[in-house]
N, C-alpha and C positions, 0 to 999 in steps of 0.2 A: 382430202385432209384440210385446205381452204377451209372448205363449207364448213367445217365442224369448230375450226377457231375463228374466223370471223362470218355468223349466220350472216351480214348486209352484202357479205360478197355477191354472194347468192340472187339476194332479193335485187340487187340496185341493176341489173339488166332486165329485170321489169318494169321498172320506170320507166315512163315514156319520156321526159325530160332529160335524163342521162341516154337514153339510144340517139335523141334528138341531137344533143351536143356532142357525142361522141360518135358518130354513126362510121366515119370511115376507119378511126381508129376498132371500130367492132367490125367492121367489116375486113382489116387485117387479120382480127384473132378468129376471123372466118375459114379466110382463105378465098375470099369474094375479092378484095383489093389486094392490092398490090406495095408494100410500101416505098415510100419515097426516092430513099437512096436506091434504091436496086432498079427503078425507071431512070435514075438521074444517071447509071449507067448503061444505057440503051441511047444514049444523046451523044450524036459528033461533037465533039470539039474540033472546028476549021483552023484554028490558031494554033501554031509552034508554043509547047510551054517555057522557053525559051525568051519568049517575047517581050518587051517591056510593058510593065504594068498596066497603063492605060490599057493595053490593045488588050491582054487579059481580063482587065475588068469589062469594059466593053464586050467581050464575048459571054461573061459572066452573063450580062444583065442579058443579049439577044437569045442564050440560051436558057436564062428563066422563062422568057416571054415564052419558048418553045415547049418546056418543057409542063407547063401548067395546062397547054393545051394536051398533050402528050397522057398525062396524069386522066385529063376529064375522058378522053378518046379511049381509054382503055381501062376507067370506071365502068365506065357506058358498057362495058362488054366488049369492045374492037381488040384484038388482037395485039399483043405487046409486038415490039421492033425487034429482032435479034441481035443482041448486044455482042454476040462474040465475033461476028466483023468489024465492031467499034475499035479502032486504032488509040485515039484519044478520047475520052470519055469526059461526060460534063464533071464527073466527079472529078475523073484525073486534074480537069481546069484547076477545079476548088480546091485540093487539095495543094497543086501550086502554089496559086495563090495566096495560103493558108501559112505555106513554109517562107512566103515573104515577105507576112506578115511579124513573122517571128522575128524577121531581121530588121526590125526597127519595129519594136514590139505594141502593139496598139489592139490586141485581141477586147482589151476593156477598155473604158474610157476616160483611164487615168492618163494611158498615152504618153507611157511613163519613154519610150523612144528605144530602149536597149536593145541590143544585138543577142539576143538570145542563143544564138546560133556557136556564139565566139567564146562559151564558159563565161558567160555576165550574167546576173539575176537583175530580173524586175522585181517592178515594187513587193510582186508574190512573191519574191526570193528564190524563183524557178528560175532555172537555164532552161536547153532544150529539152529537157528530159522529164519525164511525165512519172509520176509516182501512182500506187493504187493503195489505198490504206486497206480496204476491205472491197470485198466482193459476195453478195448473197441474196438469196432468194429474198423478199421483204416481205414481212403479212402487214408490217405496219402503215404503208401508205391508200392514198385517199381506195374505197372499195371498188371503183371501176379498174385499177391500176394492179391489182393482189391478184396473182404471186407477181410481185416487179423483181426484174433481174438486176438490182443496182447496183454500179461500179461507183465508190466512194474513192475521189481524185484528191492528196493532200494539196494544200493550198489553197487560198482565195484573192479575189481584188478587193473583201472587204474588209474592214477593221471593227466588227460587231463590238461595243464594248459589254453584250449581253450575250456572245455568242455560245453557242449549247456545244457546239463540236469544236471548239479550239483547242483540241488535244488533236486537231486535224489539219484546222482551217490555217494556225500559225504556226504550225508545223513542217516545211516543207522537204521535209525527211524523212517524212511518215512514210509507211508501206512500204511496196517493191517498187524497184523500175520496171516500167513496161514500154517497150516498141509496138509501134501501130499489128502488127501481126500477133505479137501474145496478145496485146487485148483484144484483139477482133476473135483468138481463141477463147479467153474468157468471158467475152459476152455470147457467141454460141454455146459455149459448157452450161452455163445457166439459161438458154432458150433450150436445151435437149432438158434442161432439168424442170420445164413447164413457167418458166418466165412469161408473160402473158407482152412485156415491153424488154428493151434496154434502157433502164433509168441513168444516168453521167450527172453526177451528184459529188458531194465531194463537204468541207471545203468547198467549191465549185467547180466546173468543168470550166470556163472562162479561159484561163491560162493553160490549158491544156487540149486549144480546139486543134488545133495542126493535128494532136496525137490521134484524137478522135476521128478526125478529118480520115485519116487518110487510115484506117484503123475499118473503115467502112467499106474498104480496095479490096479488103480479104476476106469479109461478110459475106455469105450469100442465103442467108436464112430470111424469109421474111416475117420479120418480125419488127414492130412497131419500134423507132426508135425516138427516144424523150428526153427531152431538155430541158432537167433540172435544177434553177439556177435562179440566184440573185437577179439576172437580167440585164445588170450593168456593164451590158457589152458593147460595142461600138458600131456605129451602123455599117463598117467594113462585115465586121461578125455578124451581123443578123443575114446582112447579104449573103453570107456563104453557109447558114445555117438553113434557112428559108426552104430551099429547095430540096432538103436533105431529110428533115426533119418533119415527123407525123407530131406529135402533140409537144404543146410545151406545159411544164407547173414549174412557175415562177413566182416569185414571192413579189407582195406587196408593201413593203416593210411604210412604207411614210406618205401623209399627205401633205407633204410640204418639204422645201427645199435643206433647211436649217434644223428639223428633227434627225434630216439623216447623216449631214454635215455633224454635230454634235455628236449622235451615236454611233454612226457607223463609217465616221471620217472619207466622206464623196463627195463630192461638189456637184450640183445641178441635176441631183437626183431625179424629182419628180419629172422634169424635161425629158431626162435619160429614159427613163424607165418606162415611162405614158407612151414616148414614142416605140417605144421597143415593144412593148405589148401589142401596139396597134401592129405591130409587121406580124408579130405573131398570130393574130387573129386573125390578119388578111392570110397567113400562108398556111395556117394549121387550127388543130384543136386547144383549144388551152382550160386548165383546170387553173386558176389562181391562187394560190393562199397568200391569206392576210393573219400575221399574229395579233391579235389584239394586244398592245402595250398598257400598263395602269397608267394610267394619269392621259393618255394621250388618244380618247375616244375623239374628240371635237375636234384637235388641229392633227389626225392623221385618217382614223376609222370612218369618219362619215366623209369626211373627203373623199376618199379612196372607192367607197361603195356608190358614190352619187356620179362619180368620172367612171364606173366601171357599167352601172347603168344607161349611163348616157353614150359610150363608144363603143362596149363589148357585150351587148346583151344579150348574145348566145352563146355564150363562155360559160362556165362553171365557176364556183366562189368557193373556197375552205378557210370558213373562219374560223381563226384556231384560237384553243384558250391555254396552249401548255407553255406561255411562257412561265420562266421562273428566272428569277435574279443569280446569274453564272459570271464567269469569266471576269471583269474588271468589274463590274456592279459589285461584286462580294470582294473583291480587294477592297475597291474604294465604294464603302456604304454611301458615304456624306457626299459625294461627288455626285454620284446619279441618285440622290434620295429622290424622287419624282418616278423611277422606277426598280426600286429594291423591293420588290413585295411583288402579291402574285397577283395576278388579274381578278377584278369581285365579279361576283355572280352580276351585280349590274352594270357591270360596265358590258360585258358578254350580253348580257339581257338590251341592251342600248342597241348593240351591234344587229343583232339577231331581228331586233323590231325595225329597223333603220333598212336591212335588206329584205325584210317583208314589205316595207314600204315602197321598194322603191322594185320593186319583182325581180330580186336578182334570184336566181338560183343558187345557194347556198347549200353546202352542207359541212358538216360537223366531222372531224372524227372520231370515233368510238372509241 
């Protein structure tokens, strides 16, 4: 069915460029690898989850070192560990961890401090409780990723004043509740339904990584799981995503600190974000998207594409052109006139020559 409404699904594992940047992720929808989280429960944890923080993160960090080796060991063909002797598992760590994070809440890097645990809302307006607004097969994302099983999570840690899904994203009432076990059911209903990933998308998955976290305890399908997301997470949260997690598509929204300050209300964006990408790259596969903005080719797009050149060169790029003026741009015209209108064929055309120059791998989608 695929094949017949998007013919590039088909074609783009022919490219040797995409098998190139994607290869372990293809070798999941194999059955050749292994994905991440389901080795991350094959690893002792030596430590009491009990224990205070430090000694938990510190086993965090000695159990990545282990487990990255663990990973190549059994790429390679060597034999997986049998994980059902595992007592405490590296996941069980993270997972911990995750839930104590919630209790002085800093999953983003707003760092907003709340006790999420206690019926308080962060800056998302979430307690502890995780919402699913939708759940569904997707034809629409980039064509290495179709059919993606994405679980759409209400809320965000951003404030897009152009955002496309703020019937979601500022919403944090949208959808059902879900416990780490129905959604670990919902994202197998859609891998038996030929889901090629698990996409946690939303709004963002951000404020809702405990639920995911630990939402992976009751997984046992291998299937790629993806991290769909603004990015604006905190390097506690990449820490505990890293090891878990086979590809990320994360947005590039800004080349510059004050474009996303203005629009998307964050502070130290480009810091944030630049650094989080590079964890990404070092621990997975990453497809990027950048929206191309009107008016903001020079102080964000060629920025973005010349720092993606320069630190991620075997990455993928989707430069996208479907912005259009939503959310507060169409309340307030006169406020964001600089982007009330829809992107020109040249400004996309600027983009498009800009990463031909600069040999990123790009693609479009259809």
């Amino acid at each position: 069915m695929w094949r017949y409404l998007r013919p590039d699904v088909a074609r783009v594992w022919k490219d040797p460029e995409t098998l190139k940047r994607l290869r372990r992720y293809r070798n999941i929808i194999d059955d050749k690898n292994w994905a991440k989280y389901i080795l991350a429960k094959d690893i002792s944890c030596e430590v009491m989850l009990d224990d205070e923080p430090d000694a938990l993160w510190a086993e965090n960090t000695r159990l990545s070192g282990i487990l990255q080796e663990y990973i190549t060991s059994v790429d390679d063909g060597k034999p997986r560990i049998s994980g059902d002797s595992v007592e405490r598992s590296f996941l069980d760590l993270k997972i911990r961890i995750a839930h104590g994070i919630l209790q002085n809440c800093h999953f983003c890097e707003r760092r907003c401090g709340v006790d999420r645990t206690r019926d308080k809302n962060g800056w998302c307006k979430l307690g502890a409780e995780s919402r699913v607004s939708s759940a569904f097969l997707h034809s629409g994302e980039e064509a290495p990723l179709v059919p993606s099983g994405t679980i759409f999570f209400a809320s965000c840690c951003f404030g897009c004043v152009f955002c496309q899904n703020h019937d979601i994203s500022t919403n944090p009432n949208s959808g059902q509740i879900v416990d780490p076990e129905h959604l670990a059911a919902i994202a197998q209903s859609l891998f038996l339904d030929g889901a090629l990933n698990i996409n946690y998308v939303g709004g963002d998955p951000i404020p809702n990584t405990h639920t995911i976290m630990a939402s992976l305890q009751y997984q046992e399908s291998n299937v790629t799981q993806l991290w769909n997301s603004n990015l604006y997470c905190s390097l506690e949260t990449m820490n505990l995503l890293r090891d878990v997690f086979d590809v990320y598509l994360p947005d590039f929204k800004y080349g510059n600190n004050e474009c996303a300050e203005r629009l998307s209300g964050v502070k130290n964006y480009f810091d944030v974000i630049s650094r989080n990408h590079l964890i990404a790259y070092e621990s997975g596969e990453v497809i990027i998207r950048h929206l191309v903005l009107p008016n903001h080719t020079e102080c964000c797009t060629i920025p973005i594409l010349e720092w993606v050149a320069k630190n991620m060169p075997n990455c993928m790029v989707n430069i996208m052109a479907q912005y259009r003026p939503e959310h507060r741009v169409r309340k307030y015209p006169e406020e964001f006139s600089d982007i009330n209108r829809r992107v020109s064929n040249d400004e996309m055309r600027i983009a498009f020559e800009k990463a031909d120059e600069l040999g990123i791998c790009w693609r479009p989608v259809s």
